[in-house]
N, C-alpha and C positions, 0 to 999 in steps of 0.2 A: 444511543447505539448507532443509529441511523444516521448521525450527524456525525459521529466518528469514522464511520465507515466511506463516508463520502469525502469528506479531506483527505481521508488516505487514498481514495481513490484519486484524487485530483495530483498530488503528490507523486503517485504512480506515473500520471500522465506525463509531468513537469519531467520528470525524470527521461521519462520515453522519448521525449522528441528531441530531434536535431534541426535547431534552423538550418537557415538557408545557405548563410555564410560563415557557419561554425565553426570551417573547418578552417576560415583567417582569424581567427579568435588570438591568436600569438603574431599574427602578420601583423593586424589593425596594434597592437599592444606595444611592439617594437617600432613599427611604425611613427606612430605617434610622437608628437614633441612637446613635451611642456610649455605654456609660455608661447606657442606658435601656433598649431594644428591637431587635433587631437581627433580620432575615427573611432568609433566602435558600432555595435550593433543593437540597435534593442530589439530585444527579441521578444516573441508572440504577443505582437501587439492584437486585440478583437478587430477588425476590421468591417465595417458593412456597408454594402453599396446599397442605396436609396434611390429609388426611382421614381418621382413623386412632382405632382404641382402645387408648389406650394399657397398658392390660393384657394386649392381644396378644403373641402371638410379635411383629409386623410391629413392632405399638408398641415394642416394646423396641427392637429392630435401628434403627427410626429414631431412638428418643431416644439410641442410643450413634451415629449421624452426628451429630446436632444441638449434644449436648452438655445432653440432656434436653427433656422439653414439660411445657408449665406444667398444674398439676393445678387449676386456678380460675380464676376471671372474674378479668381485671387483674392475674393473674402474668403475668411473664417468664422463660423459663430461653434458656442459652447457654452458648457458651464463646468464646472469643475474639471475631474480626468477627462473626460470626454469632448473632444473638437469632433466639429463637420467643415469637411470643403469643399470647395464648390465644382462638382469637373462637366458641369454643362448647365442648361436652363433648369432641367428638371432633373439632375444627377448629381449625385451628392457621395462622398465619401467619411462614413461616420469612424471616426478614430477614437478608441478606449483601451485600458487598461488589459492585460492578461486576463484579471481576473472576471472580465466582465463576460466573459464567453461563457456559454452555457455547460459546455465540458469540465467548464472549473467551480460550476455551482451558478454562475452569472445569470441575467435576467436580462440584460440588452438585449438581443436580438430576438427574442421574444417579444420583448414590452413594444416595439418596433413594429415586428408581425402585427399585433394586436392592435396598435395604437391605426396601422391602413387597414385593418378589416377588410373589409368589402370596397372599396373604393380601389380606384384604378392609378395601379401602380406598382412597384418591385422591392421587394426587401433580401437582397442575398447575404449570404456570408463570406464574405472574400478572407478572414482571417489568415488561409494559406496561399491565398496568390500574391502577395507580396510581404516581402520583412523592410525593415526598416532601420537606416542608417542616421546615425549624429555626427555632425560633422562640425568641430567648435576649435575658438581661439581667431587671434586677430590674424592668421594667413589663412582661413578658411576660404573665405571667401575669392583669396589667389589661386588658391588649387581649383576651385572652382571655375573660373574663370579661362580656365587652359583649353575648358570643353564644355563650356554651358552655353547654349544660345541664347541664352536669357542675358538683358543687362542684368547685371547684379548692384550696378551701383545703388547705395542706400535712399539717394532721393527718386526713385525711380523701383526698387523693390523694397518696400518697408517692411516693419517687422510686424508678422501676421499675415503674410500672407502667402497662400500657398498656389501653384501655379504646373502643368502640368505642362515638359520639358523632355532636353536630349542630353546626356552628360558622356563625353565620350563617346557618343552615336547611340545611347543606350537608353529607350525612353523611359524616365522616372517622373513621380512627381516631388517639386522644391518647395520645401516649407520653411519661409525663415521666420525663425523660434524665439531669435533673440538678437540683439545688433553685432551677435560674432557668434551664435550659431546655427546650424539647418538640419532641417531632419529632412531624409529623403529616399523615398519610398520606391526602389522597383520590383518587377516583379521577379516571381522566384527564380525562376530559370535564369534570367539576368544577373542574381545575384553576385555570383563569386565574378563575374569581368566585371561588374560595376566595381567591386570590391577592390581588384586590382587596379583598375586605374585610377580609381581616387587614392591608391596608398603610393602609383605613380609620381601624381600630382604633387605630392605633399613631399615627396623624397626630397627634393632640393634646401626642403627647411629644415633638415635635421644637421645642416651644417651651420658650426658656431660662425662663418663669414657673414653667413644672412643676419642684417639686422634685425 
């Protein structure tokens, strides 16, 4: 009874909320080009910021929940759904699934809490300070490029690695995912101009003239 009652509550939740960029949900969709460029949004990713040294007692106990933390600017470590990245010496952004949030029945940020105890350091829940963006297909990377400060080129940003950046003056962070896609993360308030200028960017490829 107790385990029914709690799915439906989580259910309930799912239902309740509106991300960040929701309301381009038919903009990213039209947008989009097959075969080119393609935007959408993943929405209610768990998010948790770690604040930790990882030659600690605390650090260790956390990299065996995590599945490791990245030791440089632009590593990633993990293990299954769950990546960490790296946005300082001791600051860490832990990325998991929806369902890993404790609102949907999840134990991350929990097991996280517990795993630093008493030892010196920060475990927050950023879940709602930023949503997150996909951004895939072989002109990704051009739309990209109109307003990234980052090189993008691939022997110079490989894949894996996530890097914290300005995209259209908008500061997010770049994760490349795959050799033709990125996920990238700003925060909420940012969201809907981040949104339109990357669906900007991409307008020029929905013309059949572009190779």
């Amino acid at each position: 009874m107790a385990e029914t009652a709690a799915l439906e509550n989580s259910k309930q939740i799912r239902n309740a909320r509106q991300s960040p960029a929701s309301i381009l949900r038919a903009a990213f969709e039209s947008g989009s080009v097959t075969g080119a460029v393609e935007l959408s949004e993943v929405q209610f990713l768990t998010m948790v910021g770690v604040r930790v040294d990882p030659d600690t007692e605390a650090g260790m106990r956390i990299s065996s929940v995590t599945g490791g933390l990245p030791p440089r600017s632009g590593d990633v470590r993990g293990t299954g759904d769950t990546a960490v990245l790296w946005m300082g010496p001791e600051e860490f952004l832990v990325v998991a699934p929806t369902e890993a949030h404790e609102s949907l029945g999840g134990n991350l940020i929990q097991a996280l809490r517990s795993a630093l105890g008493d030892g010196e350091g920060q475990v927050v829940d950023l879940s709602a300070n930023r949503t997150t963006f996909e951004l895939k297909g072989p002109r990704a990377r051009a739309a990209l490029e109109k307003g990234c400060s980052l090189d993008l080129h691939p022997r110079v940003l490989k894949t894996g690695t996530a890097l914290s950046t300005e995209i259209g003056n908008i500061p997010a962070i770049l994760w490349k995912t795959g050799d033709e896609s990125y996920r990238i993360f700003p925060r909420a308030s940012f969201a809907y101009f981040l949104g339109r200028w990357l669906l900007d960017a991409m307008r020029e490829y929905a013309s059949p003239e572009v190779p």
